[in-house]
DOBADREN-927210 format. One record per residue: residue number from 1; residue in one letter; x, y, z of N, C-alpha, C, O, CB in turn. Coordinates in nm, 4 decimals. Glycine has a CB too. Layout:
# DOBADREN-927210
(NUM,"A",(X,Y,Z),(X,Y,Z),(X,Y,Z),(X,Y,Z),(X,Y,Z))
...
This chain:
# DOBADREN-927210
(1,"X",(15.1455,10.0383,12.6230),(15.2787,10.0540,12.5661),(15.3409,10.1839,12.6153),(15.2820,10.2915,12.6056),(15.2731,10.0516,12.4122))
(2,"X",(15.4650,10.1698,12.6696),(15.5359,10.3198,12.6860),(15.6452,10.3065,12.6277),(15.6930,10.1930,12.6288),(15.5668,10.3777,12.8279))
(3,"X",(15.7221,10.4174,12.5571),(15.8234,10.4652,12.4927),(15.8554,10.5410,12.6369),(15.7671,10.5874,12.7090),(15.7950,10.5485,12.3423))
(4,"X",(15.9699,10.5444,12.6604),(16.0660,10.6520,12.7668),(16.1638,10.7113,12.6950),(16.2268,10.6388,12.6180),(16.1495,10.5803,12.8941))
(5,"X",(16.2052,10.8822,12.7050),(16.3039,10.9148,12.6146),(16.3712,10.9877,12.7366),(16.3252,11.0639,12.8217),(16.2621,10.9996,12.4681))
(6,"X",(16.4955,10.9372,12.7144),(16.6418,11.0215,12.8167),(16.6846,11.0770,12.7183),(16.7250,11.0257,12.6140),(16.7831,10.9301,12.9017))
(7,"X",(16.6756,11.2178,12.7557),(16.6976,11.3137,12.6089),(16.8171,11.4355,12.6889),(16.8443,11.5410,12.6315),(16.4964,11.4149,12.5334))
(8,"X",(16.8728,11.4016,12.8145),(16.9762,11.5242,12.8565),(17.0939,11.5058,12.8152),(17.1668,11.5886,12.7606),(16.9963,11.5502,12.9980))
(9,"X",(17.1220,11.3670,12.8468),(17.2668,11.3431,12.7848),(17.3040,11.2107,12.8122),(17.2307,11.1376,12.8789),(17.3806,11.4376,12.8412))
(10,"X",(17.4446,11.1621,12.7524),(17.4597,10.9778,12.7030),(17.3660,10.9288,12.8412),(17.3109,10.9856,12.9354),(17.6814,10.8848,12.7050))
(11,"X",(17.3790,10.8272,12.8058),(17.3334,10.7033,12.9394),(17.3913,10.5976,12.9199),(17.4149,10.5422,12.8126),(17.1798,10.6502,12.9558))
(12,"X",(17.4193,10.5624,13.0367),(17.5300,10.4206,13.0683),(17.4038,10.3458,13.1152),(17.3156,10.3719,13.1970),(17.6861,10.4340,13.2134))
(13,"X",(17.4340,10.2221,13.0154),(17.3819,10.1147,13.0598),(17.4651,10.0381,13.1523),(17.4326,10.0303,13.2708),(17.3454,10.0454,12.9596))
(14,"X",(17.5482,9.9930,13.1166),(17.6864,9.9227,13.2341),(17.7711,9.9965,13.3084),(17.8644,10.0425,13.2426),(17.8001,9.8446,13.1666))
(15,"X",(17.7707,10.0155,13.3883),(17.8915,10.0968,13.5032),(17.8153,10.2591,13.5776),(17.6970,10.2929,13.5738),(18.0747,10.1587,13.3778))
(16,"X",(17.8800,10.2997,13.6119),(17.7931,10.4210,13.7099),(17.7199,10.5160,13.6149),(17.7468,10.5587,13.5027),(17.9048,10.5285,13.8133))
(17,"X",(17.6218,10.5332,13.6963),(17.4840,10.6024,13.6741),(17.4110,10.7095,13.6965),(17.3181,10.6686,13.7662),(17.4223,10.5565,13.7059))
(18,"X",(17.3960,10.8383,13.6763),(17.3366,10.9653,13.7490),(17.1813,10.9069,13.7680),(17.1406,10.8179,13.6933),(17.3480,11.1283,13.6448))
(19,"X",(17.0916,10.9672,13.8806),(16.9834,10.9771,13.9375),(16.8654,10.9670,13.8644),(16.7557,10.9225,13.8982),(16.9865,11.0736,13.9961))
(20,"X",(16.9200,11.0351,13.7143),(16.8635,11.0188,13.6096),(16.8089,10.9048,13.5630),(16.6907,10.8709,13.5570),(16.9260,11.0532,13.5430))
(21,"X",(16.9650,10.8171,13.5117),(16.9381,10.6964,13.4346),(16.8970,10.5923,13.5267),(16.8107,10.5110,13.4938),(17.0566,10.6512,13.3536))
(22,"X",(16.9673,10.5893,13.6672),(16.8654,10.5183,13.7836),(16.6821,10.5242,13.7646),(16.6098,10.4285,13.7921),(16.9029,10.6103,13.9393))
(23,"X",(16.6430,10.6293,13.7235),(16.5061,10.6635,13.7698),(16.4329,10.6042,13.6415),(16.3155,10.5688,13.6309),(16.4775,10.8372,13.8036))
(24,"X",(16.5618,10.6031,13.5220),(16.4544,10.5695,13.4038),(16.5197,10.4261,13.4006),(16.4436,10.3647,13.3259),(16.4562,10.6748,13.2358))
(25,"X",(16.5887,10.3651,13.4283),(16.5997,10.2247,13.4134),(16.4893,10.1392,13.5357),(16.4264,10.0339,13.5250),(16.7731,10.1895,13.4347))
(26,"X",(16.5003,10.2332,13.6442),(16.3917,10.1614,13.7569),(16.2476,10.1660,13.7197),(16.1747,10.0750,13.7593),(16.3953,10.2363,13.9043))
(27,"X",(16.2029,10.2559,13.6528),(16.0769,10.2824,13.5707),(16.0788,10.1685,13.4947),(16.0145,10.0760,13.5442),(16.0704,10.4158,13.4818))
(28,"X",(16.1287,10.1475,13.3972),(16.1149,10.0940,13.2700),(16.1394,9.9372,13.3120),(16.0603,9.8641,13.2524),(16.2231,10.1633,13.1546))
(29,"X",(16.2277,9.8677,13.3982),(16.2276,9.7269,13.4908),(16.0753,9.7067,13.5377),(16.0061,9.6100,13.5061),(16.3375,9.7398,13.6429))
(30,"X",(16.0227,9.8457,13.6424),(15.9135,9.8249,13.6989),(15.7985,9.8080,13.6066),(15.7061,9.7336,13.6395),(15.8969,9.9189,13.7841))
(31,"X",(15.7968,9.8959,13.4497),(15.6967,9.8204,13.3971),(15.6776,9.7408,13.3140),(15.5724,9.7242,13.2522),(15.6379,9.8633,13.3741))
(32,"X",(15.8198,9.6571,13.2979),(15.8479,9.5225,13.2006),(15.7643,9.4476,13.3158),(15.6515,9.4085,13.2857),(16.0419,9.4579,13.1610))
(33,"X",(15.8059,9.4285,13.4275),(15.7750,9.2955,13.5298),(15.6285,9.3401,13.5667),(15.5781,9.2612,13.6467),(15.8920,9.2766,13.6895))
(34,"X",(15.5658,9.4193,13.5396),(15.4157,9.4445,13.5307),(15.3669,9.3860,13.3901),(15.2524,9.3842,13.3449),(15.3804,9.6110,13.5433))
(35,"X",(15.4312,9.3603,13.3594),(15.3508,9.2763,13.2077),(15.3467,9.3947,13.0829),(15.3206,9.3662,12.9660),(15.1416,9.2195,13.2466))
(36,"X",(15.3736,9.5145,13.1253),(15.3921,9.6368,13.0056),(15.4985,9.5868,12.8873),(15.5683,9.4862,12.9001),(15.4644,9.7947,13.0829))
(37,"X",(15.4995,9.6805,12.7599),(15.5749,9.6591,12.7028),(15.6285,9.8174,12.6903),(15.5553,9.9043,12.6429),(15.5345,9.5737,12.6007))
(38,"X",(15.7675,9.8464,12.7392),(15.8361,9.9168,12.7325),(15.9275,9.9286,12.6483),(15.9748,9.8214,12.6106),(15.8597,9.9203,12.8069))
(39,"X",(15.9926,10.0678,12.5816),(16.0880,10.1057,12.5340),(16.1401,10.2015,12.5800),(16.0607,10.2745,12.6393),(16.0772,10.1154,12.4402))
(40,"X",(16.3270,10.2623,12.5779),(16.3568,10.3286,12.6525),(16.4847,10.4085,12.5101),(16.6042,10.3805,12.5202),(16.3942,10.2428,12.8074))
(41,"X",(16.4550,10.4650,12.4387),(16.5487,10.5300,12.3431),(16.6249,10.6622,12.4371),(16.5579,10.7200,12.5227),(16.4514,10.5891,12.1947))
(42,"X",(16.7424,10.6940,12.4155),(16.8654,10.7793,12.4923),(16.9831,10.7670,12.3749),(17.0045,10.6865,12.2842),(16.9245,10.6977,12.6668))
(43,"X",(17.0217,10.8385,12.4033),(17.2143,10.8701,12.3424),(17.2537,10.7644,12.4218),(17.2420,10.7797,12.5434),(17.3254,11.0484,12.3907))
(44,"X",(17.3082,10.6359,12.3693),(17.3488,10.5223,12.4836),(17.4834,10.5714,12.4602),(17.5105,10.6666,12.3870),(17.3163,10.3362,12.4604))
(45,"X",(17.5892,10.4822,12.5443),(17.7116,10.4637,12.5437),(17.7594,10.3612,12.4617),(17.8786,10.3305,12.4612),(17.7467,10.4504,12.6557))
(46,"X",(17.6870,10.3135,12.4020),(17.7092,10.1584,12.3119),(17.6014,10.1647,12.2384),(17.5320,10.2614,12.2070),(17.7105,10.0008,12.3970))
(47,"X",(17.5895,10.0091,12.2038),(17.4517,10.0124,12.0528),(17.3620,10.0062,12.1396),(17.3662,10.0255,12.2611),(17.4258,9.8691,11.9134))
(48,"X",(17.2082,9.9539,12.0118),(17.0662,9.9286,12.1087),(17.0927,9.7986,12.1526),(17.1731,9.7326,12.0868),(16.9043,9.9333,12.0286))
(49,"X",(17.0421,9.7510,12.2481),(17.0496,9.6557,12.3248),(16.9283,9.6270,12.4386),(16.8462,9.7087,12.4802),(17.1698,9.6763,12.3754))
(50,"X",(16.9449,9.4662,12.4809),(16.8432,9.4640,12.5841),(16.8468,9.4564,12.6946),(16.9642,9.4210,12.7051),(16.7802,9.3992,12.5783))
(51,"X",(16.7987,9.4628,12.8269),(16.8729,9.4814,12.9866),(16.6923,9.4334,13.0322),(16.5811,9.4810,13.0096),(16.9632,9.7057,13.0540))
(52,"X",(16.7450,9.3192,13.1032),(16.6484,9.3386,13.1876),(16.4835,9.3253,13.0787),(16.3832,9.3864,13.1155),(16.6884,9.4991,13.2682))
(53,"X",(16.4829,9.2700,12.9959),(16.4025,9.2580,12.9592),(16.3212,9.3435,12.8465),(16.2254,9.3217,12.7723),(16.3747,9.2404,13.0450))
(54,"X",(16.4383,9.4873,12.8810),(16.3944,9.6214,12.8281),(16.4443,9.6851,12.6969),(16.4842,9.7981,12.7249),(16.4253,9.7120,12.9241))
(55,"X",(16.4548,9.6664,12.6002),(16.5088,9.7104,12.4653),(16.5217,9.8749,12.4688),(16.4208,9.9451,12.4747),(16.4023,9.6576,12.3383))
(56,"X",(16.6365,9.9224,12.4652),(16.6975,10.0456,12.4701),(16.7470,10.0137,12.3223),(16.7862,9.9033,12.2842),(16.8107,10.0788,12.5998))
(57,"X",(16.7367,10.1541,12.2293),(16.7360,10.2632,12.1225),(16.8616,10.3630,12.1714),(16.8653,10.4394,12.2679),(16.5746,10.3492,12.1156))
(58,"X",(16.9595,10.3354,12.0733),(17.0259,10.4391,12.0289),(16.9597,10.5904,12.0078),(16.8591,10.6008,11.9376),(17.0731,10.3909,11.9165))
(59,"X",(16.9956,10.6611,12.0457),(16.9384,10.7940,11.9636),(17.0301,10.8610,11.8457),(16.9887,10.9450,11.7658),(16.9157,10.9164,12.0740))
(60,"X",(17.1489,10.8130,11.8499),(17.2769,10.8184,11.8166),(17.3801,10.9749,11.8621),(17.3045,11.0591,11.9105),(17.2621,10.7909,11.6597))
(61,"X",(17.4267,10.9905,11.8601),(17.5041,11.1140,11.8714),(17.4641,11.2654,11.8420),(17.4675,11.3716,11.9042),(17.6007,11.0917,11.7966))
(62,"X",(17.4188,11.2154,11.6978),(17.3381,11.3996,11.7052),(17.2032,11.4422,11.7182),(17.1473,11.5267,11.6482),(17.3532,11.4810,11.5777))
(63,"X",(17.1409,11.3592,11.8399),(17.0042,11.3459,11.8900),(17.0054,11.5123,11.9183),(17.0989,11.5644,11.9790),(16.9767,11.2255,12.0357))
(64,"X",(16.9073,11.5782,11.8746),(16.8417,11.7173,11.8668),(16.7146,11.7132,11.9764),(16.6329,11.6242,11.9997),(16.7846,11.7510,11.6984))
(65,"X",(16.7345,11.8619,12.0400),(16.5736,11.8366,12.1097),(16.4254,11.8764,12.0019),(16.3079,11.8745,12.0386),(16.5627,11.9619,12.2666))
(66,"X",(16.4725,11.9069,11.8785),(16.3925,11.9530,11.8044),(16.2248,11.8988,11.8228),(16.1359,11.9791,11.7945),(16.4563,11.9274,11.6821))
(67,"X",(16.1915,11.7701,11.8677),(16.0919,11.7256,11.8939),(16.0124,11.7662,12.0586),(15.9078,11.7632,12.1235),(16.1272,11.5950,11.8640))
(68,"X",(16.1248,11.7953,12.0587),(16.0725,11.8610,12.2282),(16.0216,11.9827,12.2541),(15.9259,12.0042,12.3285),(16.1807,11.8749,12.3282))
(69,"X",(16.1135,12.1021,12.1651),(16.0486,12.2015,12.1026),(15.9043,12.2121,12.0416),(15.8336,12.3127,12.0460),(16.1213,12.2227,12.0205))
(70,"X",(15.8737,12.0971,11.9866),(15.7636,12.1389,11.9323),(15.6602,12.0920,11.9971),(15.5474,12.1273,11.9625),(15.7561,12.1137,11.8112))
(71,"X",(15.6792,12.0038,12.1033),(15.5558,11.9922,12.1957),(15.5596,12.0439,12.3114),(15.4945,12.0092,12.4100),(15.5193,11.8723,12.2227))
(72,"X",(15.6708,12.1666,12.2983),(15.6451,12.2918,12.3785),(15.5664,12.4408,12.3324),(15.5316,12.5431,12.3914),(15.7762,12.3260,12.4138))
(73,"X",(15.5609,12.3897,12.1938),(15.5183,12.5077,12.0924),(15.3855,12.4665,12.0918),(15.3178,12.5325,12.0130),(15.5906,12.5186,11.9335))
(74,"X",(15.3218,12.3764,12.1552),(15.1815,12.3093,12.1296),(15.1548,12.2222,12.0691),(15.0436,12.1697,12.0746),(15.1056,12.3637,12.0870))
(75,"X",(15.2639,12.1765,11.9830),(15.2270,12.0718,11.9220),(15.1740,11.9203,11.9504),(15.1981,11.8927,12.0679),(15.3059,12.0692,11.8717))
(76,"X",(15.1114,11.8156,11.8838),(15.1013,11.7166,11.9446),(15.1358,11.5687,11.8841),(15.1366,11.5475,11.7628),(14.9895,11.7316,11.9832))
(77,"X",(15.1616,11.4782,11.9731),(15.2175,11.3796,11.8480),(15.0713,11.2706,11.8262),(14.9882,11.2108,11.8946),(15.3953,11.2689,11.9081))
(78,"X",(15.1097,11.2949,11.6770),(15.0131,11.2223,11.6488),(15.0163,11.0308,11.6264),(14.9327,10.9413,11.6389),(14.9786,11.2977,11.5356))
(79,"X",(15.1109,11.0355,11.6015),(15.1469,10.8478,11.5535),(15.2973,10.8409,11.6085),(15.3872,10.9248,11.6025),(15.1480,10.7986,11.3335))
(80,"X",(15.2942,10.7115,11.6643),(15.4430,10.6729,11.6703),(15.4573,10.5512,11.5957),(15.3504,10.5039,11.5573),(15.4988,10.6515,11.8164))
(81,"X",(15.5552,10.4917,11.5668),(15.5573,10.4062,11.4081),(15.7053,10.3390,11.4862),(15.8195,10.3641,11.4478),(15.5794,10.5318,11.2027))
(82,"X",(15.6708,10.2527,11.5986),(15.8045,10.1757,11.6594),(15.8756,10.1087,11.5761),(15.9968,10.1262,11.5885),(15.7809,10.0781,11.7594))
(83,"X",(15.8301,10.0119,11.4658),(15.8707,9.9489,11.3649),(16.0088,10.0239,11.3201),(16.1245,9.9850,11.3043),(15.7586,9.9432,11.2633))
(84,"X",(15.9446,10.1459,11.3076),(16.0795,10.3089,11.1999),(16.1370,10.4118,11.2841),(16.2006,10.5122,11.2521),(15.9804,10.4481,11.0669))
(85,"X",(16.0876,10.3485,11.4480),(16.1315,10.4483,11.5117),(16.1188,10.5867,11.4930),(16.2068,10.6624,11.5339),(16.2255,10.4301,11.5152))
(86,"X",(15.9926,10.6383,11.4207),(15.9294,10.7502,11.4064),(15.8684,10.8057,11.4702),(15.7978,10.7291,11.5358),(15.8801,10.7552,11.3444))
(87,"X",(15.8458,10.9414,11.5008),(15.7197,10.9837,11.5548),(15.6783,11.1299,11.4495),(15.7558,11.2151,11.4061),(15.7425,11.0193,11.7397))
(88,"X",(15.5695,11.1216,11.4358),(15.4750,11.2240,11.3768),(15.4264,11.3193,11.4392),(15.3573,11.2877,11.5360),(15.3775,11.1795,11.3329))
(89,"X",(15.4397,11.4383,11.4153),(15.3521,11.5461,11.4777),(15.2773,11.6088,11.3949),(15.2751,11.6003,11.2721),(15.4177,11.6431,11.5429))
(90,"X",(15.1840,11.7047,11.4998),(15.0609,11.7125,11.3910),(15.0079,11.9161,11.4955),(14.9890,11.9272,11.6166),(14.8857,11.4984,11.4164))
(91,"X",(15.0046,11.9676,11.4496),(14.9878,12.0875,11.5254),(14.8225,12.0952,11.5043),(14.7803,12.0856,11.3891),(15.0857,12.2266,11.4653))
(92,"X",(14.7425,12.1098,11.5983),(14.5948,12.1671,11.6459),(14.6053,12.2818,11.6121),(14.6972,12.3575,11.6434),(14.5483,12.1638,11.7933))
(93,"X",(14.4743,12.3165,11.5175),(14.4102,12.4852,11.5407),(14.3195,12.4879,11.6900),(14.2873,12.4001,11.7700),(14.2764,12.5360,11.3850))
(94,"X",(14.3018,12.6057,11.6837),(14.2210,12.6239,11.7899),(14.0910,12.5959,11.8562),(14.0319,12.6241,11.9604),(14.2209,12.6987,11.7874))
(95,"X",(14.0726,12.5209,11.7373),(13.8915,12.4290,11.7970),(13.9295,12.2907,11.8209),(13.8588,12.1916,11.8390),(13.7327,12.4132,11.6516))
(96,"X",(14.0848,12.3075,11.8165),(14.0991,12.1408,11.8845),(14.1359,12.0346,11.7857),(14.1667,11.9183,11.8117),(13.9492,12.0807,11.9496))
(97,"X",(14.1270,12.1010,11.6501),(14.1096,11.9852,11.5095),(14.2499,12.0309,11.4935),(14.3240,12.1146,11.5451),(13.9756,12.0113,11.3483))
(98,"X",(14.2583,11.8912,11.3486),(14.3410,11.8869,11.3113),(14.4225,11.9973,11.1630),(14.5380,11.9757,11.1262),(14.3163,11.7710,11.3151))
């Protein structure tokens, strides 16, 4: 299973495209037709929707990098919960535990 997150800014699903959303829509095609099950959540330009086989997630408008931050701070994610579109983090001490 992969989740893909376009987290710089909107993404067009229909009409022109930066290098960006090229690279993550060609990803995410390439591993639907491999038999993967992909998801691709972004700030869309429209609702969630499917392309290609691929179910794209709203992030909605006031998508924060706050989660990005923290798995720059070390943190790690512990559960993702696709159903709620959640993800959990969980910060390690230093012997590796929880």
């Amino acid at each position: 299973n992969y989740l893909i997150c376009h987290k710089d800014y909107h993404f067009n699903l229909h009409g022109s495209c930066g290098g960006a959303e090229v690279a993550t829509k060609s990803l995410a095609r390439f591993l639907r037709r491999r038999g993967e099950q992909v998801w691709v959540a972004a700030q869309l330009n429209g609702p969630d929707q499917e392309v290609d086989g691929v179910p794209y997630w709203d992030l909605g408008a006031n998508f924060d990098t706050h989660s990005i931050l923290l798995l720059e701070a070390g943190w790690k994610v512990a559960y993702v919960d696709l159903g709620e579109r959640q993800v959990i983090f969980a910060r390690l001490n230093s012997n590796g535990g929880g």
